[in-house]
ROTOR-463497 format. One record per residue: residue number from 1; residue in three letters; x, y, z of N, C-alpha, C, O, CB in turn. Coordinates in steps of 0.1 Angstrom, whole numbers, plus 2048, in hexadecimal, padded with zeros to 3 digits. Glycine has a CB too. Example, Ala and Ser with C-alpha at 12.3 -4.5 7.8 and 13.67 -1.06 7.14 Angstrom:
<recs>
REC    n  res  n.u  n.v  n.w  ca.u  ca.v  ca.w  c.u  c.v  c.w  o.u  o.v  o.w  cb.u  cb.v  cb.w
REC    1  ALA  884  7C7  84E   87B   7D3   84E  884  7DF  84E  88E  7DF  855   871   7D3   85A
REC    2  SER  880  7EA  847   889   7F5   847  881  800  84F  886  80B  850   88D   7FA   839
</recs>
This chain:
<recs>
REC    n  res  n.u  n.v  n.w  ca.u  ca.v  ca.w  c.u  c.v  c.w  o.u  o.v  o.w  cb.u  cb.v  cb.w
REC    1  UNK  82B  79E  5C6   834   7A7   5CD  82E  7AD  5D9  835  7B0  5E3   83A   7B1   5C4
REC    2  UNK  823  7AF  5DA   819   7B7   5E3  81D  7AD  5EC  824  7B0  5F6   808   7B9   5E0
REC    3  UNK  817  79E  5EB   814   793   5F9  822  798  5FE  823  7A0  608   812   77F   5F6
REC    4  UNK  82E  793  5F7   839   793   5FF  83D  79E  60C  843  79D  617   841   793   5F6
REC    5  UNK  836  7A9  603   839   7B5   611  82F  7B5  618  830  7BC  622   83C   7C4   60E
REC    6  UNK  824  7B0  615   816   7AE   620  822  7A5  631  820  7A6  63D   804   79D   614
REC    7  UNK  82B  79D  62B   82E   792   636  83D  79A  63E  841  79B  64A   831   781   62D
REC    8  UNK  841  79D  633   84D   7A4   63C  849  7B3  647  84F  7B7  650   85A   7A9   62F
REC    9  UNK  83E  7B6  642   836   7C2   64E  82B  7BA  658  826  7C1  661   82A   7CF   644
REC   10  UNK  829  7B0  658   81F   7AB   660  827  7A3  66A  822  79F  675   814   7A3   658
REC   11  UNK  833  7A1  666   839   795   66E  83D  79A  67B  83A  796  686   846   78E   666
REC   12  UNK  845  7A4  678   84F   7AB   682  83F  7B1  68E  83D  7AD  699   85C   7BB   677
REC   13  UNK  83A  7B7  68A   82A   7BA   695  82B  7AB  69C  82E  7A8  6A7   817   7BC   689
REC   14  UNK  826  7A5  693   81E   799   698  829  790  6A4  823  78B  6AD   819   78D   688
REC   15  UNK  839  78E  6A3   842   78E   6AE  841  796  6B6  843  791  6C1   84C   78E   6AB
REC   16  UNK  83F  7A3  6B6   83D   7AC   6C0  830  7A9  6CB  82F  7A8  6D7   83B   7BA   6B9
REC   17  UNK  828  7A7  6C3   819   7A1   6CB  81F  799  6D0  827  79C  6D8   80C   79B   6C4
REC   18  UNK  81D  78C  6CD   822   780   6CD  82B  77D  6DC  827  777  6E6   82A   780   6BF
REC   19  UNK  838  784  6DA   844   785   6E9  83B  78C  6F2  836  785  6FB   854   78F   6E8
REC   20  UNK  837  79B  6F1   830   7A1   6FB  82A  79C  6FF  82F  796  708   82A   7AA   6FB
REC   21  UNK  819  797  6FC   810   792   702  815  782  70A  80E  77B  711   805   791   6F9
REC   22  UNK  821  780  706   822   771   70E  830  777  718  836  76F  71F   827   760   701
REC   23  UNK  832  782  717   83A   785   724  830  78F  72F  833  793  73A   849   78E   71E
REC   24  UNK  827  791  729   819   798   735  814  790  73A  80D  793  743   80D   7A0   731
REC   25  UNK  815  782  736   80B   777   740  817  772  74E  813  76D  758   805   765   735
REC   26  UNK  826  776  74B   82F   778   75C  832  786  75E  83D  789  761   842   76F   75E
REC   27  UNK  828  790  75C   82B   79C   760  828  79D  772  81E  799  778   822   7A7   757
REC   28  UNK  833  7A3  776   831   7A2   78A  825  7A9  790  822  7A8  79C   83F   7AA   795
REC   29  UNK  820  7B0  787   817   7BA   78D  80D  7B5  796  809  7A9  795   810   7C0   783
REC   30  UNK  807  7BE  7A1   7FF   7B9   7AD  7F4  7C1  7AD  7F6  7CC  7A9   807   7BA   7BB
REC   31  UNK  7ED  7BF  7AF   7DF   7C2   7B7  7DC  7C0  7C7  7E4  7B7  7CB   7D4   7BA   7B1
REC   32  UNK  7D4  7C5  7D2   7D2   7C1   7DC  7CD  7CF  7E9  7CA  7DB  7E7   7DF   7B8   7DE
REC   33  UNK  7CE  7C8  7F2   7CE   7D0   7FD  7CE  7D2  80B  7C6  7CA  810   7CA   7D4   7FC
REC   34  UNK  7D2  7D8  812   7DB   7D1   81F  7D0  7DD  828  7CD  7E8  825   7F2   7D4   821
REC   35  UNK  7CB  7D2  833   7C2   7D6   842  7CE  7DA  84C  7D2  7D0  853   7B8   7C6   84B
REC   36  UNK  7D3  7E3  84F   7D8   7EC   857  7D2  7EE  862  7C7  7F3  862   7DB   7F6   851
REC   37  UNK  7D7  7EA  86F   7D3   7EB   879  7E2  7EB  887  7EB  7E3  885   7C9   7DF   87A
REC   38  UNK  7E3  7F4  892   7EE   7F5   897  7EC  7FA  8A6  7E1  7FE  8A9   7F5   7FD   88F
REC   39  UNK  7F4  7F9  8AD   7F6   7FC   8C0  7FE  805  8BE  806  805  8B4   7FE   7EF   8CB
REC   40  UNK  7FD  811  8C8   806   818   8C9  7FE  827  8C4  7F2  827  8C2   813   811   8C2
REC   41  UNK  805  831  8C2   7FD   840   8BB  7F8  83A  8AC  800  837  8A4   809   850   8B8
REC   42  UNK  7E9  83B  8AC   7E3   83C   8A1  7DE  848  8A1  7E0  852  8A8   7DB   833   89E
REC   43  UNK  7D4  844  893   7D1   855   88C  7CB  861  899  7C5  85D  8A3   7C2   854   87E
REC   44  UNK  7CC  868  898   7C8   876   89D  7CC  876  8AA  7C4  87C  8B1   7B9   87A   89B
REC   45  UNK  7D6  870  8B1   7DA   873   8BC  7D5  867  8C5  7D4  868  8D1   7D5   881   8C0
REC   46  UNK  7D0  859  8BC   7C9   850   8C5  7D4  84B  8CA  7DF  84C  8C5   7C0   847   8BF
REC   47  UNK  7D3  844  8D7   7DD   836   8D9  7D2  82A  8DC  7C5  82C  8DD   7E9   838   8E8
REC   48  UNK  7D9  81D  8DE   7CC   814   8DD  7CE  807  8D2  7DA  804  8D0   7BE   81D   8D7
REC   49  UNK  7C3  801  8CC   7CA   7F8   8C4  7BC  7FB  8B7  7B3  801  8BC   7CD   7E6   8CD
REC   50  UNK  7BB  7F8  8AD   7B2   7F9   8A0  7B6  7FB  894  7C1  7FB  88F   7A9   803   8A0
REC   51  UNK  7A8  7FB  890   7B1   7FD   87F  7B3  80B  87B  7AD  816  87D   7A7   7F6   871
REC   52  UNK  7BC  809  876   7BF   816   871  7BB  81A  85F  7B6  824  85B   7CF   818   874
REC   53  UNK  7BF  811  858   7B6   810   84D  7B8  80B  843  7C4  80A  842   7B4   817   849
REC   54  UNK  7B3  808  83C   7B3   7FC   830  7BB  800  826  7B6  80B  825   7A7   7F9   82A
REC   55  UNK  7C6  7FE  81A   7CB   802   813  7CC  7FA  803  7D3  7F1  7FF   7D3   804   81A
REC   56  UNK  7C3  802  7FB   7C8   7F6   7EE  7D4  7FA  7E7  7D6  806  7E6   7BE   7F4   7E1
REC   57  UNK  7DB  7F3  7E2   7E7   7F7   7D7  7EC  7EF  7CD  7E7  7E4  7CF   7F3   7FA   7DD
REC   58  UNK  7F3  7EF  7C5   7F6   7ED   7BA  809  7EF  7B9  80E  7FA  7BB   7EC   7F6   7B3
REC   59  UNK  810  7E3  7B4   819   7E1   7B5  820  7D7  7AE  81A  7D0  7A7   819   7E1   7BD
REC   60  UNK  82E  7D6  7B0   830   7CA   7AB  83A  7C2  7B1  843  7C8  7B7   832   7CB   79F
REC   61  UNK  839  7B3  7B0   83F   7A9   7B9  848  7A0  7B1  844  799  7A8   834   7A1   7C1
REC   62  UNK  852  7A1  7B4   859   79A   7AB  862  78A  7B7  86B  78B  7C0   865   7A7   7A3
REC   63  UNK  85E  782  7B4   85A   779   7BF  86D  773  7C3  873  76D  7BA   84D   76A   7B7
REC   64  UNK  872  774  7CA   880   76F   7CE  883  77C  7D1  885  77C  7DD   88A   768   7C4
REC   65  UNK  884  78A  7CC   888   795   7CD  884  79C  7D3  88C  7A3  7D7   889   79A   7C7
REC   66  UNK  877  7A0  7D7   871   7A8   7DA  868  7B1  7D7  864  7AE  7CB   875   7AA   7DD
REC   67  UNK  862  7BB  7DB   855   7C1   7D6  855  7CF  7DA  85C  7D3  7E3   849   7BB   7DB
REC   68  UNK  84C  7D7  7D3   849   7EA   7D2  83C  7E8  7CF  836  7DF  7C8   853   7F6   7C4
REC   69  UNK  836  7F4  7D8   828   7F5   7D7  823  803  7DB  828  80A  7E4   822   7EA   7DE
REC   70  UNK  81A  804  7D6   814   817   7D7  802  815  7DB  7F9  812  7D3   817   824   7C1
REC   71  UNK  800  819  7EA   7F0   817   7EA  7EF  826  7EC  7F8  82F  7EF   7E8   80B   7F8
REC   72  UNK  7DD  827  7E9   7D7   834   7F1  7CE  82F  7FA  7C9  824  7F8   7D0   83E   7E8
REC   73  UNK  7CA  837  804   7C1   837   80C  7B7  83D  80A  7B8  844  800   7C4   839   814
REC   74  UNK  7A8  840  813   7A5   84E   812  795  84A  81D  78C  843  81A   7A3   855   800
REC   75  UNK  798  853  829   788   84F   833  788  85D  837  790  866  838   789   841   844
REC   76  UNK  77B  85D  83A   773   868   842  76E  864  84E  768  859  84F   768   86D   83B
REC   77  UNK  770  86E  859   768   869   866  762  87A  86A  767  886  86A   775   860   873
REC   78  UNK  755  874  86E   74F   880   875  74C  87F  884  748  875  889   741   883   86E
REC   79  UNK  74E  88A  889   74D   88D   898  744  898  89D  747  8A4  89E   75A   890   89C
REC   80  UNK  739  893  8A1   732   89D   8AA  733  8A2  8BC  72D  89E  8C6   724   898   8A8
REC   81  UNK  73A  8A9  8BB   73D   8AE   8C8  731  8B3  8D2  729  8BB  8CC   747   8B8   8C5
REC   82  UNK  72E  8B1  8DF   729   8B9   8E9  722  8C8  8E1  717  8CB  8DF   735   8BC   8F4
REC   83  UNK  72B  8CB  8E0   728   8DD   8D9  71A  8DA  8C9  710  8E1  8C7   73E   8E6   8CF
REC   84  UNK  71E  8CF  8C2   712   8D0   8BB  717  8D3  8B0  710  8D4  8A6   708   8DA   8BF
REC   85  UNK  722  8D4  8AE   727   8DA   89D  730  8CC  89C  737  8C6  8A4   734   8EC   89C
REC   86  UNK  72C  8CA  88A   72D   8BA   889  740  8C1  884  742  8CD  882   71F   8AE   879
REC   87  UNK  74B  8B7  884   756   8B9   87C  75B  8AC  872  75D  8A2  879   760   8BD   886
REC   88  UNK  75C  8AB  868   75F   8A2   861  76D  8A2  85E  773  8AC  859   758   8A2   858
REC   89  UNK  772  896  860   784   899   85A  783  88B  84E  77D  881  84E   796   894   86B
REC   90  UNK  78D  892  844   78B   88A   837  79A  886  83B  7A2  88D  841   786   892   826
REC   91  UNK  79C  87A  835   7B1   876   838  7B3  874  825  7A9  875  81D   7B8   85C   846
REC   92  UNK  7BE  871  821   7C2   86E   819  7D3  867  817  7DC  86C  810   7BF   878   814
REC   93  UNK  7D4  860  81A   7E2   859   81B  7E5  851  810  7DD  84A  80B   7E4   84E   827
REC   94  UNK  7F6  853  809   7F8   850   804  806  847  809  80F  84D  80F   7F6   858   7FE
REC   95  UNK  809  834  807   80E   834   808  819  829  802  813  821  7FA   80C   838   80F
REC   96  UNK  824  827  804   82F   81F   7FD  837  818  804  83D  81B  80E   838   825   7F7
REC   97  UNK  837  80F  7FE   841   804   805  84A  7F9  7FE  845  7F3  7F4   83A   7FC   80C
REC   98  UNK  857  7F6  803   85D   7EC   7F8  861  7DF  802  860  7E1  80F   86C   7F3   7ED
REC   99  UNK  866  7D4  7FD   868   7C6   803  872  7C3  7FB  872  7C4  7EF   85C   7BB   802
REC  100  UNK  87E  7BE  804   88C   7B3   7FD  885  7A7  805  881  7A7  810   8A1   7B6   804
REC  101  UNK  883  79E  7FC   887   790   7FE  89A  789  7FD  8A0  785  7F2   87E   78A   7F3
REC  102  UNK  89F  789  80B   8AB   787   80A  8AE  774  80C  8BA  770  80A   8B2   791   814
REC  103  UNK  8A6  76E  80E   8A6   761   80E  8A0  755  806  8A3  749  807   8A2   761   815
REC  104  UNK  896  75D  7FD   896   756   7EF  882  758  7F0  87A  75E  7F7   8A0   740   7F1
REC  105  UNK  87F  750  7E4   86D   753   7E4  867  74C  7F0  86B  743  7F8   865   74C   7D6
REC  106  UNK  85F  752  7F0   855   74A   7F9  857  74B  80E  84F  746  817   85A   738   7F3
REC  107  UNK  866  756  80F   865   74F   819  866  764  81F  867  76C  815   872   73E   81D
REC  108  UNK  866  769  82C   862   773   833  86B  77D  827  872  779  81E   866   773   845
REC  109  UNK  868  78A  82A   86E   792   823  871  79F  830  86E  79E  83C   864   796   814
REC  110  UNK  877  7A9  82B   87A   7B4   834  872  7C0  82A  871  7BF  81E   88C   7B7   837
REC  111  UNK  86D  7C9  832   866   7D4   82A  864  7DE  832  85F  7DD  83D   85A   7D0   824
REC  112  UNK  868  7EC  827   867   7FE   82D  85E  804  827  85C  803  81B   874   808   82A
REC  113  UNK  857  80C  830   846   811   82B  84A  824  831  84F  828  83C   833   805   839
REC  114  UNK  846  82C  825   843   837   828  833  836  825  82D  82D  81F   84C   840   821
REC  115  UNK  82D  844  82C   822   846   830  81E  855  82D  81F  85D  837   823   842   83D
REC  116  UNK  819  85A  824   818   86A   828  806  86D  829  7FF  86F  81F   820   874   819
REC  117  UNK  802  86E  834   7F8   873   83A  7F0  880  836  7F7  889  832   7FD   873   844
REC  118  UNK  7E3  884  835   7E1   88E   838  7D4  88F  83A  7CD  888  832   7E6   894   830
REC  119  UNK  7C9  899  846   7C5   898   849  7BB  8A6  843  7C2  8AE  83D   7CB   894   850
REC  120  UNK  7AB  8A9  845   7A9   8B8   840  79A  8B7  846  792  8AD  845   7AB   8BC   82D
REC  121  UNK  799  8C1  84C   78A   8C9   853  789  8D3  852  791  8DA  84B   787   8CA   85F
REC  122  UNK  779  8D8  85A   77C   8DE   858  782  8EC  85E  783  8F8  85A   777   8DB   854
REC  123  UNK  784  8E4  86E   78C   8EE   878  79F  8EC  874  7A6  8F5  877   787   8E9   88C
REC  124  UNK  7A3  8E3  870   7AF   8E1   869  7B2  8D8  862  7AD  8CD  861   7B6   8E1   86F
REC  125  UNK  7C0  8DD  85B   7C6   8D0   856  7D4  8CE  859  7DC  8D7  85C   7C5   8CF   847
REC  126  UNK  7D8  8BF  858   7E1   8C0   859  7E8  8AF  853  7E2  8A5  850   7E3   8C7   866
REC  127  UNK  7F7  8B1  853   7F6   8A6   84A  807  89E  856  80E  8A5  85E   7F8   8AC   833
REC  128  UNK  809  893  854   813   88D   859  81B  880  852  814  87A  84A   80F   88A   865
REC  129  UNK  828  87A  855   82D   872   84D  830  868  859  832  86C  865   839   877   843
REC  130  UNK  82F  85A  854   835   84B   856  83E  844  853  83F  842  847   830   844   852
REC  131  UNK  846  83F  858   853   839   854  84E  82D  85C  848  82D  867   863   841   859
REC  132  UNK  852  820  851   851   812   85A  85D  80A  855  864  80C  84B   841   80A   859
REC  133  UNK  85C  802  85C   868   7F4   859  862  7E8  865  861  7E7  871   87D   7FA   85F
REC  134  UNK  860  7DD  856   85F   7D4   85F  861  7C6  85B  86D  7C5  858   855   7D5   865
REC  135  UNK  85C  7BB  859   85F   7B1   854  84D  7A8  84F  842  7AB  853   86B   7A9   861
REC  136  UNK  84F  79E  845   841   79D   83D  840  78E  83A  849  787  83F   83F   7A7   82E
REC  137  UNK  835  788  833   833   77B   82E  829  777  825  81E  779  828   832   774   838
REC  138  UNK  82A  772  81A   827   773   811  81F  764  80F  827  75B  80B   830   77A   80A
REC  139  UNK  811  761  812   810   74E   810  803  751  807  7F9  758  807   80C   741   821
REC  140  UNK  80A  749  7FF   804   745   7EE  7F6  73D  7F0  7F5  732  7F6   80F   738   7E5
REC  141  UNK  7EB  744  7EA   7DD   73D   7E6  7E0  739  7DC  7DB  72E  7DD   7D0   745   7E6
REC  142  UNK  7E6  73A  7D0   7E4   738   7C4  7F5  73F  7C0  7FE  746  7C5   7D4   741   7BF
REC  143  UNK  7F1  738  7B3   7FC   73C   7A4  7FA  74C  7A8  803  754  7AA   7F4   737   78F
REC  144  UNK  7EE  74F  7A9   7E8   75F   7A9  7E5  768  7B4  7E9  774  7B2   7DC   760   7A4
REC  145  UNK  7DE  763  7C1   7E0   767   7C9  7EB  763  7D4  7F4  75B  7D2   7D7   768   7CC
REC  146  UNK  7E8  76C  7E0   7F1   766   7F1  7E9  771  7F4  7E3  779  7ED   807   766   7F5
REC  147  UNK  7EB  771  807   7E8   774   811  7F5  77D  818  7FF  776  819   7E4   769   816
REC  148  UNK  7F7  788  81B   806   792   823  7FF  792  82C  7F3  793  82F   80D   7A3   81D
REC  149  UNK  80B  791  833   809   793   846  81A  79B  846  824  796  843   807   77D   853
REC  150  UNK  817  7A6  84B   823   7AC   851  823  7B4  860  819  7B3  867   828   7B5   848
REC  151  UNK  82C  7B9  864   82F   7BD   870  837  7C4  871  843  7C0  86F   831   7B5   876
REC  152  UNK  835  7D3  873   83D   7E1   872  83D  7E8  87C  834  7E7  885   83B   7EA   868
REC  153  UNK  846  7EF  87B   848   7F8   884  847  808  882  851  80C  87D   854   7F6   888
REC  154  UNK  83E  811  884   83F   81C   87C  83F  826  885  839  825  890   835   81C   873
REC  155  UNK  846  830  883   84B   83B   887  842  84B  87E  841  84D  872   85C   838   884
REC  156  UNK  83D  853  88B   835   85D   885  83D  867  888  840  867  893   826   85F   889
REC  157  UNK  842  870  87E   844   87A   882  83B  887  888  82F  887  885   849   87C   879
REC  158  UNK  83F  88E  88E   83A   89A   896  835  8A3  88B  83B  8A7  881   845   8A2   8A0
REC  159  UNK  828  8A6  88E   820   8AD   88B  80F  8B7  894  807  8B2  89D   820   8A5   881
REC  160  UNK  80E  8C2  890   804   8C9   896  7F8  8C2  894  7F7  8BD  889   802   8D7   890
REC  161  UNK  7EE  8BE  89B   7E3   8BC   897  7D7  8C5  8A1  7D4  8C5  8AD   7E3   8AD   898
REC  162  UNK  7D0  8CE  893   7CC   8D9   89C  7BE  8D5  89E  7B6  8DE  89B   7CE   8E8   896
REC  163  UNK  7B8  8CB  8A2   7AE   8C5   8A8  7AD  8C4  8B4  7A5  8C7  8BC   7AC   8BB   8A4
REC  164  UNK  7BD  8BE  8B6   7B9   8BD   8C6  7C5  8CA  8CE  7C7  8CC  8DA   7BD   8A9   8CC
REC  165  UNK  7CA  8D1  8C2   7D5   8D9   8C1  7E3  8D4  8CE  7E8  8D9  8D8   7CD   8EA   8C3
REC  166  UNK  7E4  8CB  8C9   7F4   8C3   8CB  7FE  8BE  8C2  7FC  8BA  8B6   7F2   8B8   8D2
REC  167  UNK  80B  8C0  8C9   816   8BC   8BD  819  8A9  8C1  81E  8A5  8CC   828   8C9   8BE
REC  168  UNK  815  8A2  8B6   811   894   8B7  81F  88F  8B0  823  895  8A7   801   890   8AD
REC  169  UNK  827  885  8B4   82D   881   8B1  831  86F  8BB  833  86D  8C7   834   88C   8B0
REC  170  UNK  830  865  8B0   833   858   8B7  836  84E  8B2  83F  84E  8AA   82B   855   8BC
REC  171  UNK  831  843  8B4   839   836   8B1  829  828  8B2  81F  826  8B9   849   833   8C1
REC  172  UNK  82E  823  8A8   824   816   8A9  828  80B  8A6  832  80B  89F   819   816   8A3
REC  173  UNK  822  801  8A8   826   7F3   8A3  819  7EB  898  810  7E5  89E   828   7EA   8B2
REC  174  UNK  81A  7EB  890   80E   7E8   889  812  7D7  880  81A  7CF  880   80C   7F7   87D
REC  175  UNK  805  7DB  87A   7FD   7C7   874  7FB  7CC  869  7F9  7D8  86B   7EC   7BD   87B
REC  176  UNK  7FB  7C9  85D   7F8   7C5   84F  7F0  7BD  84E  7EE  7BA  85A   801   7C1   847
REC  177  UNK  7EA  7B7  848   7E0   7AF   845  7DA  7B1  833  7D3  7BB  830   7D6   7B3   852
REC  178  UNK  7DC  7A9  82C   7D8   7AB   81E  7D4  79F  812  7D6  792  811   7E2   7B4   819
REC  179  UNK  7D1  7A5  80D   7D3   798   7FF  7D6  7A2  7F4  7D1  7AE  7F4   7C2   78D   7FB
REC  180  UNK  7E2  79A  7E8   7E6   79B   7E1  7E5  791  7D3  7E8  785  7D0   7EE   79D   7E7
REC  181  UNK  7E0  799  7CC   7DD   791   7BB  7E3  798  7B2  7E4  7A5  7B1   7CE   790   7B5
REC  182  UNK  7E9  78D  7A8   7F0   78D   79D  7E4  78D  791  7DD  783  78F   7FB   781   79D
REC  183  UNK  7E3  795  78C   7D9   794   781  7DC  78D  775  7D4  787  76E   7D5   7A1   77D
REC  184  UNK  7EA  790  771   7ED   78A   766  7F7  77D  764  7F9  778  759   7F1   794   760
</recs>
């Protein structure tokens, strides 16, 4: 009598395993990270063309439909001025973005990126937001990887920046550049 209930408790687990682990090997989830670089107002009041900065994130892609994804950033730059007193500004950006594929897999997608900025020294801080829209492409290395190339348009809202103590507000045209992997 024992065996018999040894099988009717082991079974129902062992289906649970069983479905899960063979529905985690098409789970959409992403890995990767996109080289950000853009024309137009970059960080701290620049205009000009460079990178602006590298972003990894983590997301998921669900291939015909489209995709959501959440990176962080995070750089320091130091500046020694004439006067002799070094200033260091640390950034920290967090940001998000989603993609419709309205034409089926494989082929361009449309995609909206917020951006929330922030900036800290130690003569100030201050922080600013990004709005982008633009369009993207997604070409396959692998079952597992591809390569994104997009092209946005992003919009900075007005904000203080008390470094160079001006109210900064503008517009850019920016590049993506990344690779994306499917781990599982």
């Amino acid at each position: 009598m024992k065996k018999n209930a040894f099988l009717p408790t082991i079974l129902p687990i062992f289906c649970v395993f069983a479905l899960s682990s063979g529905y985690a090997q098409g789970l959409p989830v992403v890995l990767g990270a996109v080289l950000e670089t853009g024309s137009g107002l970059l960080e701290m009041d620049n205009y000009g063309n460079g990178i602006v900065r590298i972003t990894p994130f983590a997301g998921v892609w669900i291939n015909g439909i489209g995709f959501a994804r959440v990176g962080i950033s995070t750089s320091n730059k130091k500046e020694i001025p004439q006067n002799g007193y070094s200033d260091e500004t640390k950034r920290l950006d967090f940001s998000t973005q989603i993609g419709f594929s309205a034409i089926g897999p494989e082929r361009p997608y449309i995609a909206a990126s917020y951006v929330r900025n922030k900036a800290y020294s130690s003569s100030s801080d201050f922080a600013w937001n990004e709005w982008g829209l633009g369009i993207g492409h997604r070409f396959m290395l692998s079952p597992y990887a591809a390569i994104v190339v997009e092209a946005e348009h992003r919009w900075i809202t007005e904000h203080y920046d008390g470094n160079s103590g001006l109210d900064i507000s503008g517009r850019r045209l920016q590049m993506n550049f990344g690779l994306v992997a499917q781990p599982f």
